[in-house]
C-alpha positions as CSV (number, residue, x, y, z in Angstrom):
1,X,-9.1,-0.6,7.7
2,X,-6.3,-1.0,4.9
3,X,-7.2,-1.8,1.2
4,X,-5.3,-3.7,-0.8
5,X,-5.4,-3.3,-4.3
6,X,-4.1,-6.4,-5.4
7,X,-5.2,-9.5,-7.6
8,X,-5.2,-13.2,-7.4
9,X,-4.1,-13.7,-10.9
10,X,-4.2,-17.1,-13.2
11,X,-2.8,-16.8,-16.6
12,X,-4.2,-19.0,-19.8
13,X,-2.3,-19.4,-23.1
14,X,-4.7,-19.8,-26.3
15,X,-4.1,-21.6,-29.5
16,X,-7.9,-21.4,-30.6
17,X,-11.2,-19.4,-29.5
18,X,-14.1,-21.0,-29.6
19,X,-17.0,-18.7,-29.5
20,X,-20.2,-20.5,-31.1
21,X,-22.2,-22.1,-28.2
22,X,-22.0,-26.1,-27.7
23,X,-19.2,-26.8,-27.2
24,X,-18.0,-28.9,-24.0
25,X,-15.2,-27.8,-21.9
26,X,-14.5,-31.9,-21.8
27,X,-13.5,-32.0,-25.8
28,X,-11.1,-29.2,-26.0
29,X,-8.1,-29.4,-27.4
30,X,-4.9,-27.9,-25.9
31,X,-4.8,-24.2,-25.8
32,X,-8.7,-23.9,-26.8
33,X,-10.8,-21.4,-24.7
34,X,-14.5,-20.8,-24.3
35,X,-16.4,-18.5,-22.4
36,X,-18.7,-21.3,-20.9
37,X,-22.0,-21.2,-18.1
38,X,-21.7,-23.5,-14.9
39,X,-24.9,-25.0,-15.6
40,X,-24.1,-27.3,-18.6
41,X,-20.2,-26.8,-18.7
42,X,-20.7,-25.7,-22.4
43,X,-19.5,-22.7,-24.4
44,X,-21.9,-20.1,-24.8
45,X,-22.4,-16.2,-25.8
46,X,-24.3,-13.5,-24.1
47,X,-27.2,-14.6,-25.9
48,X,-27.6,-18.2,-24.9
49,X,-26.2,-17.6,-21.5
50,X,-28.4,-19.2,-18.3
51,X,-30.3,-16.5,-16.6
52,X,-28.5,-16.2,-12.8
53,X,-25.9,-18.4,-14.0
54,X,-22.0,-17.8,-13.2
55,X,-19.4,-17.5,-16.4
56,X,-16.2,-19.4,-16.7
57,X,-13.4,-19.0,-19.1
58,X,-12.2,-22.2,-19.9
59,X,-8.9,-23.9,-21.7
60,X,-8.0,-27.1,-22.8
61,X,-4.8,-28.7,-20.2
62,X,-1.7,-28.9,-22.5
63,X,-1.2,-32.3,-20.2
64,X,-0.7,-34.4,-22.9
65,X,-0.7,-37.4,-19.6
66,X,-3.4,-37.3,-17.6
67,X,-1.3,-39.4,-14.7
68,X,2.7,-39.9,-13.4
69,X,3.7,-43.1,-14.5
70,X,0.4,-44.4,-15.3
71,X,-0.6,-44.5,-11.3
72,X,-4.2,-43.4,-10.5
73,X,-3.4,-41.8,-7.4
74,X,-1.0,-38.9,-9.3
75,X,-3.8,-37.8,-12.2
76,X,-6.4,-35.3,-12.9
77,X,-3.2,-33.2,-15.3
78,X,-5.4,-33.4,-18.8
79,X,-8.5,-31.8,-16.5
80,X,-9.5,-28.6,-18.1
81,X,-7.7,-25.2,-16.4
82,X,-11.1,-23.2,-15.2
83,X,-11.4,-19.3,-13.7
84,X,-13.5,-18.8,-10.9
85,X,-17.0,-18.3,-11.5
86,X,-17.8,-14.6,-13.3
87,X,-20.9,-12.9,-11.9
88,X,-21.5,-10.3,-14.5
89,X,-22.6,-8.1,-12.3
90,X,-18.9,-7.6,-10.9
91,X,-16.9,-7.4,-13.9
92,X,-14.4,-4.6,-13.3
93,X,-12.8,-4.6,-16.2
94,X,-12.5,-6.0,-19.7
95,X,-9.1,-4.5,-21.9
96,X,-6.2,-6.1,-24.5
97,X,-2.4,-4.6,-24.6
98,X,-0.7,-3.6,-27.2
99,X,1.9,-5.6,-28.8
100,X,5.1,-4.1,-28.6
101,X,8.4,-5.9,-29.8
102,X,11.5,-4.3,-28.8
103,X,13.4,-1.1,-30.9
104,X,17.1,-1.1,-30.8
105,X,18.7,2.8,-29.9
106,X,19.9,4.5,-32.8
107,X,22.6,7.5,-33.2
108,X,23.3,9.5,-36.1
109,X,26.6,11.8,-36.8
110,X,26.5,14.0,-39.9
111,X,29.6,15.7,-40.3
112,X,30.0,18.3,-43.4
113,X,32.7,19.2,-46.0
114,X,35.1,21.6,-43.8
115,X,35.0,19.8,-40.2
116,X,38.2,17.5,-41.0
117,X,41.2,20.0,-41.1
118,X,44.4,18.4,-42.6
119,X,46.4,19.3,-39.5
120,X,43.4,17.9,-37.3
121,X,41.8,14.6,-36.3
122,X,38.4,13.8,-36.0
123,X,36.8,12.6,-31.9
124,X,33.6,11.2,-31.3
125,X,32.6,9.8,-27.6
126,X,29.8,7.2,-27.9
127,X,27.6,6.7,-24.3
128,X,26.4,3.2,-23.3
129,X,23.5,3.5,-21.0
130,X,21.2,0.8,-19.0
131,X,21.0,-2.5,-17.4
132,X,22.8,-4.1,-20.1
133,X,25.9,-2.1,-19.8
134,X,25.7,-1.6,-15.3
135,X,25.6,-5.2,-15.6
136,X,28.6,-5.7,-17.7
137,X,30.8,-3.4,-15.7
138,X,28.7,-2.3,-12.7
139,X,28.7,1.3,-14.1
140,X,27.7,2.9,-17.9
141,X,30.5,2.6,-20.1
142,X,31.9,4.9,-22.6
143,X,34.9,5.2,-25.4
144,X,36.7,7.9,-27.3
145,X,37.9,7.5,-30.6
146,X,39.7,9.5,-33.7
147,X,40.6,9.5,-37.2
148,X,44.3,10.0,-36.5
149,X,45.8,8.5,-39.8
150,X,43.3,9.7,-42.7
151,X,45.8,12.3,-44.0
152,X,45.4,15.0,-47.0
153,X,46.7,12.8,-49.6
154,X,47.7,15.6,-52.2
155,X,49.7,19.3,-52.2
156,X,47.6,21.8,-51.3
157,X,44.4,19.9,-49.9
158,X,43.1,21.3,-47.0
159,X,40.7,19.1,-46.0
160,X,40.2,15.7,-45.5
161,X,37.3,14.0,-47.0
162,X,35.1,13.7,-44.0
163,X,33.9,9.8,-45.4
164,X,37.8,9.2,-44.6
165,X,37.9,10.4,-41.8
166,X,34.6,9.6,-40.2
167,X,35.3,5.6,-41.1
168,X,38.4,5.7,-39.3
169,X,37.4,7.0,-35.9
170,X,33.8,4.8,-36.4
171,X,36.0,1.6,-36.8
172,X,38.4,2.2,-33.5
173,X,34.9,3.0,-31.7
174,X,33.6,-0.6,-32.4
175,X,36.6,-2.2,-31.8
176,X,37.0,-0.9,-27.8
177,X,36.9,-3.2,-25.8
178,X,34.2,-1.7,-23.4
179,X,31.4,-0.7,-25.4
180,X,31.7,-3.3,-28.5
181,X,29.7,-5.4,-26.8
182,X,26.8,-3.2,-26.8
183,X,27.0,-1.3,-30.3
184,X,27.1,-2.1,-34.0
185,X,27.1,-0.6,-38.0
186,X,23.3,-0.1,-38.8
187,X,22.3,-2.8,-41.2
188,X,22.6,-2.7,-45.0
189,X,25.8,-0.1,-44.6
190,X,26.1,2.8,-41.7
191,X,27.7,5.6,-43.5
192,X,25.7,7.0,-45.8
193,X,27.3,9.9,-48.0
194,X,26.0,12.6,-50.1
195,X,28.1,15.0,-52.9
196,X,31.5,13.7,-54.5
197,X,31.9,11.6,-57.3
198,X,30.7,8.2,-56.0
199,X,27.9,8.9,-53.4
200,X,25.7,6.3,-51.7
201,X,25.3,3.9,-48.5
202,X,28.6,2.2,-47.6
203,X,29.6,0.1,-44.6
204,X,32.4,1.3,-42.6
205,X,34.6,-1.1,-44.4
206,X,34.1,-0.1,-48.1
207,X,35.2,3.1,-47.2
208,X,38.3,1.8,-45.5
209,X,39.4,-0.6,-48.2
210,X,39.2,2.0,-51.7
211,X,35.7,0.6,-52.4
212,X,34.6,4.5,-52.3
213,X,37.4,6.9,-53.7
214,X,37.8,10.1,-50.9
215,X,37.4,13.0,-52.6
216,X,40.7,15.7,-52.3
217,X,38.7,18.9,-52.4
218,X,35.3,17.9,-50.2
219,X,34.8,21.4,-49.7
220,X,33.7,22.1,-53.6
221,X,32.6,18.6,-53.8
222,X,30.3,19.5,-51.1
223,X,30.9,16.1,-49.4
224,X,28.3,15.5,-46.6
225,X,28.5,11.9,-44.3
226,X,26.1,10.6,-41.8
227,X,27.3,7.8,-39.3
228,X,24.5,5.6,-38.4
229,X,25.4,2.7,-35.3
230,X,22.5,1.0,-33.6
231,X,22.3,-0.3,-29.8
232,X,22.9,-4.5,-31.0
233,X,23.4,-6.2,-27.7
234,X,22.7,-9.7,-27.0
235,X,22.2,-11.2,-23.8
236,X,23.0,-15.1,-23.1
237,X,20.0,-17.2,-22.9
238,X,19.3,-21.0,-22.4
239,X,17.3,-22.9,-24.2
240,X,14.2,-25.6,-22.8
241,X,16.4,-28.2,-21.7
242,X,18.0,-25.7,-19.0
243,X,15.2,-23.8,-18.5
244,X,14.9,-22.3,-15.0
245,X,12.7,-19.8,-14.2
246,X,15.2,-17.7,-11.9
247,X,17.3,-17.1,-14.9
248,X,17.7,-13.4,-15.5
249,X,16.2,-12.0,-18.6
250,X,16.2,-8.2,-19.7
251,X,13.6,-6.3,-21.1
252,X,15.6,-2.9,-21.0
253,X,17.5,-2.0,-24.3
254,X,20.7,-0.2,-24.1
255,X,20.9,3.3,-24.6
256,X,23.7,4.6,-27.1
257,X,24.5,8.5,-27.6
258,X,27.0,9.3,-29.7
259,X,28.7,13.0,-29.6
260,X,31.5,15.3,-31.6
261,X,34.0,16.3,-28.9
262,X,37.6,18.0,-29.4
263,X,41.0,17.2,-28.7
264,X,40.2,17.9,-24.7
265,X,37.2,16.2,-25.0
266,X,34.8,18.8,-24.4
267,X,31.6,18.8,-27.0
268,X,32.2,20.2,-30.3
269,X,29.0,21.9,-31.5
270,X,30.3,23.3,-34.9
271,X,31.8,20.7,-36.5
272,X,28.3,18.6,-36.9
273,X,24.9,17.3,-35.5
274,X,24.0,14.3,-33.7
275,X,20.7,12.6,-33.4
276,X,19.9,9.9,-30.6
277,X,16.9,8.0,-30.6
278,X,16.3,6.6,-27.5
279,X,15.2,2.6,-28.0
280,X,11.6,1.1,-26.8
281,X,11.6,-1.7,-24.0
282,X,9.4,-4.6,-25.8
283,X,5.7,-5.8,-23.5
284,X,4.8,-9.2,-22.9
285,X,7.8,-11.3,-24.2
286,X,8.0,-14.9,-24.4
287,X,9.9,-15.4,-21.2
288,X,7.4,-13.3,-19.1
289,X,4.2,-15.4,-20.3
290,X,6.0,-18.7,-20.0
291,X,6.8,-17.8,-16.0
292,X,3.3,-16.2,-16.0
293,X,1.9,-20.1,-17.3
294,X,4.2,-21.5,-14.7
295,X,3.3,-19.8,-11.8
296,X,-0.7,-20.7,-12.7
297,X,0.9,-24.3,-12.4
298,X,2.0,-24.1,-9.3
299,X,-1.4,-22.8,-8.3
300,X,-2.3,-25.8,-9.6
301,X,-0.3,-27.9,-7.6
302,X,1.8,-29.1,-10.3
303,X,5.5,-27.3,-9.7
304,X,8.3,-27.0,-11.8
305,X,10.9,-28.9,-11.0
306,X,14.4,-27.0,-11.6
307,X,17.6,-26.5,-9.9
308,X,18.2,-30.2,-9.3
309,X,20.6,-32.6,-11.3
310,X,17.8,-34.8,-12.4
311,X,15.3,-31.7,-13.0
312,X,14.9,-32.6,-16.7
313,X,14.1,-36.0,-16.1
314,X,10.9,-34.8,-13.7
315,X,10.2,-32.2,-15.6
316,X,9.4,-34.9,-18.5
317,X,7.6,-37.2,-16.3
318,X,5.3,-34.2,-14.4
319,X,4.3,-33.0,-17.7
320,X,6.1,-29.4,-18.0
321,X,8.0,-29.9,-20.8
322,X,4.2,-29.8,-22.6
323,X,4.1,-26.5,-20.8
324,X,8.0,-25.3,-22.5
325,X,7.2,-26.4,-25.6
326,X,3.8,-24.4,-25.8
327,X,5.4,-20.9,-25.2
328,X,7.8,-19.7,-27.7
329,X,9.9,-17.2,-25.8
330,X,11.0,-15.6,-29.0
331,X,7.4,-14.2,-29.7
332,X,5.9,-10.7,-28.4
333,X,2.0,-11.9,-26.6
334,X,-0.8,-9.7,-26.8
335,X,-2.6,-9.9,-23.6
336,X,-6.3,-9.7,-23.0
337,X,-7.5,-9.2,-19.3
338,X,-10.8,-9.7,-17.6
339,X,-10.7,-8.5,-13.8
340,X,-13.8,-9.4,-11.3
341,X,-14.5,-9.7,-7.6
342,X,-16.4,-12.3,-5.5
343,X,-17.9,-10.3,-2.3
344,X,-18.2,-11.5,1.0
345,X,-21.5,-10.6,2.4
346,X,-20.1,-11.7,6.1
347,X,-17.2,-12.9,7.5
348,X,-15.5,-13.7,10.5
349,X,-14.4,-10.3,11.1
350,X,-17.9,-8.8,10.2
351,X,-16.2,-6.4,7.8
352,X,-17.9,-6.2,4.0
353,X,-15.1,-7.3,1.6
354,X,-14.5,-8.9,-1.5
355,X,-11.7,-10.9,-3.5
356,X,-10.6,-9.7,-6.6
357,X,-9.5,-11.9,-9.2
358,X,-7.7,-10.9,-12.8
359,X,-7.2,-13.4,-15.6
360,X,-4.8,-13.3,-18.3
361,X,-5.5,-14.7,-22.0
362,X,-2.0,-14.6,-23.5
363,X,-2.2,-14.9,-27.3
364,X,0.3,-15.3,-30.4
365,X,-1.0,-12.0,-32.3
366,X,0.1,-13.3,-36.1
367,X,-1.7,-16.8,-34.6
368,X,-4.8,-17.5,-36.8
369,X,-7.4,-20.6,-36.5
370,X,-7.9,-23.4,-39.0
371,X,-10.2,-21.0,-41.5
372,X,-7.4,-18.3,-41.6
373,X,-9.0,-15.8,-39.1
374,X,-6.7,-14.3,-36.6
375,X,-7.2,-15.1,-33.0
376,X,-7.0,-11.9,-31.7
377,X,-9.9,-11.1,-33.6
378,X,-12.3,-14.0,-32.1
379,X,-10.6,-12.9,-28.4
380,X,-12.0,-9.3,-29.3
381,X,-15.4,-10.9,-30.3
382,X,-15.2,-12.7,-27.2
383,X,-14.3,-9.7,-25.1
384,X,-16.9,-7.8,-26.5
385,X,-19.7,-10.6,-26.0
386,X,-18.7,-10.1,-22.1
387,X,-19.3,-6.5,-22.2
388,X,-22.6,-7.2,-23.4
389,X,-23.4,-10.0,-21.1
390,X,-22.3,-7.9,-18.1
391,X,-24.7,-4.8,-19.3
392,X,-27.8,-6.9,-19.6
393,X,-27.3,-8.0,-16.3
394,X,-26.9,-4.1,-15.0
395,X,-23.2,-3.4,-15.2
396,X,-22.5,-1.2,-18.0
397,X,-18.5,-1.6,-18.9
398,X,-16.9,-1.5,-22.5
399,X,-14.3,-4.0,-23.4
400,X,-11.2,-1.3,-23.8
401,X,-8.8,-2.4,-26.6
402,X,-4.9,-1.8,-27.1
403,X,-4.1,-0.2,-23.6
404,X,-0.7,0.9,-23.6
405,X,0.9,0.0,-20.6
C-alpha cells in the first residue's frame, strides 16, 4: 500500500483575531478569524468549547458583493471562508514561521598601502551567481576590471594611493555591461578609507572627482581602503491591473564574489583580502500568499480570470480585485499552520485511511488590531488555546513557534 504524505491545503489571510467567545461567524468583517464550535457557529476558547463538538477556523469573505450583477442565481461570495471540521483528537500539528525578508549579497575588498606599484595596475574579477543572472544570459556572468590610468603623480613616488586606484577599477566594474545589472556601490558611500590626511567613507565618485585628495606616499601614510558593492538587482514586476498568476517572480538573490587577480588573471592572494557574504532568500513574500489566497478561491469555485483581453473587466465583476487589493505583495507574511486528519473508519476498498488537511493563517507581522496589540500575538494566543483544547481531549501537542523553514 503507498502513502502519500501530502495535504489538502486552504490558505486564510487575517486582518483581525478574535479570540473572546460570542462572537458569530455571520458578523465578521473581512479578514477577521475565530476559532469557532459547529454547534452555535460562534467563536469560542478551549474553555467554553462544546464537549464532542468539532472546531472550525473561520474568516470573514473579502467579497465585498455577495452576487454577479445583482442575480440570485450567481451569490453566496460574502459567505464566510470555513476549514473542515477539527476533531482535537487529530491535531498533528500546531507551528508559526519565521519572518524572513530578503538580504542582498555583500563583497568586501581591502587593499593596503604597497599593493598599487607605480608601474602596475590594479585587477579585480567580480562573480555573478543565481537565477537572476542564468536568466539574463543563460549562464553566470562575470567581468574584469583595472585601474589602468591612476598614475604616481609626483618624482619619486612609488606607489599609488590605493583609494585612487581601487576607485578606478570599481567604476569600470559597474559600468560592464554584463554584470551592472546585478551589482551596485553599498549605500551611504562604498569605499571606506583609513590613514592619510582626509580619511572617511566616500562613494566611488568623490574619490574620482578631487573630493578626497590621494595621498603620494600611502606607504608612510599607512593608507588602508575597503571596497564595499552589494548584490542590487531588480526584477520587472506588474502591478494589480496585470496581475496574472503565471508571471514569474524570484525568490533567489544573486550571488556576487568579488576577487584580486593579476595581469593573467590568476588570484592574487598578497595584494589584499576579500570577504563575500552570501545573501538570504526572503519566506513567505507577498506574491506567494496572494497565489496561495487564489488557489483557496478556486477551491471555492470562484476562478481568476487572467490571460484574456477583457480579464480586468471579470476580474472586477467576480469579485477578485477585493482579493488583489487585500495582499500587498511588497510585505514579508508570517505564517501560522494547523495540520489535522479526518479518518475513514471503512471505505470502498476496506483499507483504514485518513485525509489530511493543513491550513494556512497568513498574517502582516507589524499588523496590530484597533487597541494597538499586534496580531501575531492574538494568533499565538490562539495557537496556544488549540494546544490546550487538543490535550484535554487526549492529544498532548504544543503549539511550536518560529520554525525556520
Amino acid at each position: 500500500m503507498a502513502y502519500f504524505n501530502h495535504s489538502f491545503c486552504k490558505s486564510f489571510l487575517a486582518t483581525d483575531i478574535l479570540l473572546p467567545a460570542g462572537t458569530q461567524s455571520s458578523a465578521l468583517q473581512p479578514g477577521e478569524i475565530i476559532f469557532a464550535s459547529g454547534t452555535n457557529w460562534g467563536s469560542q476558547t478551549s474553555g467554553t468549547m462544546p464537549v464532542g463538538a468539532l472546531g472550525y477556523i473561520i474568516q470573514g469573505s473579502y467579497h465585498t458583493n455577495d452576487t454577479i450583477g445583482n442575480n440570485p442565481g450567481h451569490g453566496g461570495y460574502t459567505e464566510s471562508v470555513k476549514s473542515k471540521g477539527i476533531n482535537p483528537r487529530y491535531l498533528t500539528r500546531l507551528y508559526s514561521t519565521v519572518v524572513q525578508a530578503p538580504v542582498q549579497a555583500t563583497s568586501a575588498i581591502t587593499v593596503g598601502s604597497d599593493c598599487v606599484p607605480c608601474d602596475q595596475p590594479l585587477f579585480i574579477r567580480v562573480d555573478i551567481k543565481g537565477s537572476p543572472a542564468l536568466r539574463f544570459l543563460n549562464r553566470n556572468s562575470y567581468a574584469i576590471a583595472d585601474s589602468d590610468g591612476a598614475c604616481c603623480s609626483v618624482a619619486g613616488q612609488e606607489f599609488v594611493d590605493p583609494a585612487l586606484a581601487l576607485a578606478q577599477a570599481a567604476q569600470r566594474l559597474l559600468d560592464e555591461p554584463v554584470v551592472k545589472p546585478f551589482i551596485a556601490e553599498a549605500s551611504g558611500g562604498g569605499m571606506v578609507i583609513t590613514g592619510g590626511s582626509n580619511p572617511g567613507t566616500y562613494t566611488i565618485a568623490q574619490v574620482l572627482d578631487g573630493t578626497y585628495t590621494p595621498s603620494t606616499d600611502p606607504v608612510t601614510d599607512g593608507i588602508e581602503v575597503t571596497l564595499n558593492i552589494v548584490g542590487a538587482y531588480v526584477e520587472t514586476k506588474f502591478g494589480n491591473c496585470s496581475f496574472d498568476t503565471r508571471d514569474f517572480y524570484g525568490k533567489e538573490p544573486v550571488q556576487i564574489s568579488m576577487a584580486l587577480v593579476d595581469d593573467t588573471g590568476l588570484p592574487c592572494r598578497s595584494c589584499g583580502t576579500v570577504v563575500n557574504t552570501p545573501g538570504v532568500m526572503p519566506q513567505t513574500s507577498g506574491e506567494t500568499v496572494l497565489r496561495s489566497i487564489l488557489m483557496t478561491e478556486n477551491y471555492m469555485q470562484s476562478p481568476f480570470n487572467q490571460g484574456n483581453r477583457d480579464s480586468a473587466r471579470i476580474r472586477l465583476i467576480e469579485g477578485s480585485d477585493d482579493i488583489l487589493a487585500a495582499v500587498s505583495r511588497n510585505t514579508y507574511y508570517k505564517t501560522y499552520v494547523i495540520q489535522h486528519s479526518i479518518p475513514f473508519l471503512s471505505n470502498p476498498t476496506g483499507v483504514f485511511n485518513n485525509d489530511q488537511y493543513m491550513y494556512k493563517i497568513y498574517v502582516d507581522p507589524a499588523a496590530t488590531d484597533g487597541a494597538g496589540t499586534l496580531l501575531t500575538t492574538k494568533l499565538d494566543a490562539l495557537m496556544t488555546d488549540m494546544a490546550a483544547w487538543a490535550s484535554a481531549n487526549g492529544n498532548n501537542i504544543a503549539f511550536q513557534p518560529n520554525i525556520d523553514q
